[in-house]
Wavefront OBJ file of the C-alpha trace (Angstrom):
o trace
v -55.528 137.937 167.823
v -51.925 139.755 168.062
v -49.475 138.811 165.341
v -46.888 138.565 168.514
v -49.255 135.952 170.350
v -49.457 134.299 166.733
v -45.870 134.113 166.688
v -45.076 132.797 169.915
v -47.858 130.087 168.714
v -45.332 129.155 165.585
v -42.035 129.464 167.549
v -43.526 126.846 170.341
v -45.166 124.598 167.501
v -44.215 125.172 163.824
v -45.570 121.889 162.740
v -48.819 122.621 164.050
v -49.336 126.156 163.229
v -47.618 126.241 160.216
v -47.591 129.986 159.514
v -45.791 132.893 160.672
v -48.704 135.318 160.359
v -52.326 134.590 160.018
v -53.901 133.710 157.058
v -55.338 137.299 155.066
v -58.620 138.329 154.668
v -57.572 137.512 150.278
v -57.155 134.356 151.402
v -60.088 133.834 153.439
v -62.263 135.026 150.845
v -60.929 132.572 148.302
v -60.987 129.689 150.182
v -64.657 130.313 150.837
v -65.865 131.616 147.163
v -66.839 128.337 145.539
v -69.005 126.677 148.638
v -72.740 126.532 147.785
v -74.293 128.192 151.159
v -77.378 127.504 150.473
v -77.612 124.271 149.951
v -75.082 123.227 152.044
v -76.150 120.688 154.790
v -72.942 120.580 156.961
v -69.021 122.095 156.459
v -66.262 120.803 158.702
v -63.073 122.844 159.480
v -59.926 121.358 160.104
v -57.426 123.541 161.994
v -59.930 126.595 162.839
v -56.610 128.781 163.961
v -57.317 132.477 164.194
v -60.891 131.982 163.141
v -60.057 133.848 159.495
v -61.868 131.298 157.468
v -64.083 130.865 160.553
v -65.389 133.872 160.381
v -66.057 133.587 156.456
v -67.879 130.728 156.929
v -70.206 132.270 159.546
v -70.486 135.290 157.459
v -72.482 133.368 154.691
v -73.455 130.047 156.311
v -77.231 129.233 155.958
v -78.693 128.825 159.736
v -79.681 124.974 159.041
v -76.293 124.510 158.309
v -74.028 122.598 160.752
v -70.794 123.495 160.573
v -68.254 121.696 162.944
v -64.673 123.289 163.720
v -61.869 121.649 164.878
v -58.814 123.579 166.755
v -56.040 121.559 168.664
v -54.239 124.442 170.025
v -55.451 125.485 173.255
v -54.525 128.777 172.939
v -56.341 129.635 169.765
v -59.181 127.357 170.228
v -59.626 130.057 173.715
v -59.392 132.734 171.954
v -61.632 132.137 169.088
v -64.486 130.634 171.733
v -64.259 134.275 172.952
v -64.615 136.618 170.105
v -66.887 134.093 168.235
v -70.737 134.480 169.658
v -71.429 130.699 169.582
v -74.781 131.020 171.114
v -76.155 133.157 168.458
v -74.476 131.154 165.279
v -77.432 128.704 164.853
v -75.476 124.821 164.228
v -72.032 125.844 164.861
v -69.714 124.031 166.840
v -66.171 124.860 167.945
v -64.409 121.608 168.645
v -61.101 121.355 170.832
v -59.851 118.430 169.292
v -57.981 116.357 167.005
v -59.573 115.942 163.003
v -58.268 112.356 163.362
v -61.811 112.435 165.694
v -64.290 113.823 162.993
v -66.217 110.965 163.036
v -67.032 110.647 166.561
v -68.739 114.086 166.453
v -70.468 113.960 163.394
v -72.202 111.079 164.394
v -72.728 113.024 167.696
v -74.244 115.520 166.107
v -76.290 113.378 163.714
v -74.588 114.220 160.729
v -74.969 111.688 157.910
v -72.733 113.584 154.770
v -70.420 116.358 154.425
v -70.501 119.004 151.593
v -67.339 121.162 152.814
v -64.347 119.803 154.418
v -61.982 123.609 154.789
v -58.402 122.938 155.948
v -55.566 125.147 157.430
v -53.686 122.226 158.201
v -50.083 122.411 157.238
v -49.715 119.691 155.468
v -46.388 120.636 154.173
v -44.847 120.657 157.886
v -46.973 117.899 159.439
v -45.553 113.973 159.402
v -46.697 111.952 156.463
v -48.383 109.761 158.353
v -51.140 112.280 160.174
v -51.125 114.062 156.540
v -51.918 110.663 155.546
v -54.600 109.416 157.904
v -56.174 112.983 157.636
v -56.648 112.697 153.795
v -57.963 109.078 154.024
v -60.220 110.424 156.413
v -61.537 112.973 154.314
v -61.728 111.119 150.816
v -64.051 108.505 153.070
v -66.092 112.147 154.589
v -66.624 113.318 151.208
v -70.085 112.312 149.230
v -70.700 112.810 145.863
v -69.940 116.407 144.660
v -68.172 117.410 148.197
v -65.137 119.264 147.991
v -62.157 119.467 150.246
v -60.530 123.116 150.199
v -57.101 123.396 151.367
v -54.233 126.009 151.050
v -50.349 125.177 150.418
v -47.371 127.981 149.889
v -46.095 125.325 147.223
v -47.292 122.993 145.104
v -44.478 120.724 146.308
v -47.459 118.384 147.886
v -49.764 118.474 144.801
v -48.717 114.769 143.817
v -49.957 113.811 147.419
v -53.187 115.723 147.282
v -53.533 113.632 143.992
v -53.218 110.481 145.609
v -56.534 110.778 147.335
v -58.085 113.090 144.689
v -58.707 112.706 141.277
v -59.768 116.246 140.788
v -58.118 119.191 141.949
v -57.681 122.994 140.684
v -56.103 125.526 142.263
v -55.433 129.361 142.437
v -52.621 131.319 143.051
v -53.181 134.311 146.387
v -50.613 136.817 145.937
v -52.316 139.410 148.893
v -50.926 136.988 151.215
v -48.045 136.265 153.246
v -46.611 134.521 151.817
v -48.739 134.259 148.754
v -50.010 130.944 148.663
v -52.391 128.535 146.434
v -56.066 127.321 146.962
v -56.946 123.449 146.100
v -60.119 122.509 145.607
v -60.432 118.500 145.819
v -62.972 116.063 144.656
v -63.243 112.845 143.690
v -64.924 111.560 140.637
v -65.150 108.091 140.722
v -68.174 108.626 143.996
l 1 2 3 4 5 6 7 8 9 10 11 12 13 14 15 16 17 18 19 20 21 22 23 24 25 26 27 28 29 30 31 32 33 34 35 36 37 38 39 40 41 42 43 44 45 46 47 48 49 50 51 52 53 54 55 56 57 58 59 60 61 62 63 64 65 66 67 68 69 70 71 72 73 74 75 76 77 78 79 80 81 82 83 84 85 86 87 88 89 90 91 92 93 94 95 96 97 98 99 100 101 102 103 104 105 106 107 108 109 110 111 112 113 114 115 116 117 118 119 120 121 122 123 124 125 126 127 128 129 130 131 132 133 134 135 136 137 138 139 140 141 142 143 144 145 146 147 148 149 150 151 152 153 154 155 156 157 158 159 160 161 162 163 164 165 166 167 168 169 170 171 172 173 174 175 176 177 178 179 180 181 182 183 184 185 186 187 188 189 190
C-alpha cells in the first residue's frame, strides 16, 4: 500500500486509522515475538490495516491455526484481500467488520478459546466508550494464559489498559514512526 493512499485514509478518518504512516516492519516483529505458534489454537486481529502484523502472523502461524482478522475500513480491508493469498493460508479469515462482532464469528467458525488477541486499534483516538466495550470484550475472549498485544505512542492510556488487566509489560520501538510501545496484557486472576 502507498504511504499517499495511507494518508488520505488518516486525513478522511483519524480516529479510525490512527496513524500517519503504517506501522514498521520493527514494529511488526515485536508485536509478534512473544506468541507461541505452535501451540497456538486460534489468534484474532483487531484492526488488520495495511496487513503489517498480518503478514507476521501468516509468516509463522501453524496451519491448524485459525486466525480471524478484522478490518473496518473498506479501503484497506480491499486491498489487503488482494495481496494476501487467502486460499492458500490454511484457517485464515479476513473479516470486514466491526471487533464489537468477534463473537458472532468465532462461534461461526467453531472457535471455543482464544490464545492471541493483536490490536492496531487506536485506542488513544477512539471514544471511551468503543475503547471500553472493546477491552471488556477482550478480557471476557481471553482464557487462561492468553495475551492481548496492543501498541500505543504513549503510555498516557496505561491506567486504562490496567483497568481490564492485571498484568501488563511493555517495550519501547524506537525504528518506528513515531516510536511507539508494545503491551502485552493478561489477566491473572483466570
Amino acid at each position: 500500500m502507498s504511504y499517499l493512499r495511507f494518508i488520505y485514509e488518516y486525513v478522511k478518518n483519524p480516529r479510525n486509522v490512527g496513524a500517519v504512516v503504517p506501522s514498521s516492519d520493527a514494529l511488526a516483529k515485536k508485536m509478534v515475538e512473544n506468541i507461541d505458534f505452535s501451540n497456538a489454537r486460534c489468534i484474532v486481529e483487531y484492526g488488520a490495516g495495511t496487513g503489517v502484523f498480518t503478514k507476521k502472523i501468516l509468516e509463522k502461524k501453524n496451519n491448524n491455526t485459525i486466525f480471524l482478522s478484522f478490518e473496518t475500513n473498506e479501503k484497506f480491508f480491499k486491498i489487503l484481500k488482494d495481496q494476501l493469498s487467502i486460499e492458500e493460508n490454511n484457517n485464515f479469515v479476513l473479516i470486514n467488520d466491526s471487533v464489537e462482532d468477534v463473537e458472532k464469528y468465532l462461534k461461526m467458525y467453531n472457535v471455543s478459546s482464544v490464545d492471541y488477541i493483536i490490536s492496531g486499534l487506536p485506542f488513544t483516538s477512539l471514544p471511551k466508550n468503543i475503547s471500553d466495550k472493546v477491552l471488556t470484550l477482550t478480557k471476557k475472549l481471553l482464557q487462561d494464559k492468553a495475551e492481548f498485544i496492543t501498541f500505543q505512542y504513549t503510555l498516557v492510556k496505561m491506567n486504562f489498559f490496567k483497568q481490564y488487566f492485571d498484568n501488563i509489560s511493555y517495550k519501547r520501538v524506537l525504528f518506528n514512526i513515531p516510536p511507539a510501545y508494545v503491551l502485552r496484557c493478561k489477566n491473572l486472576d483466570k
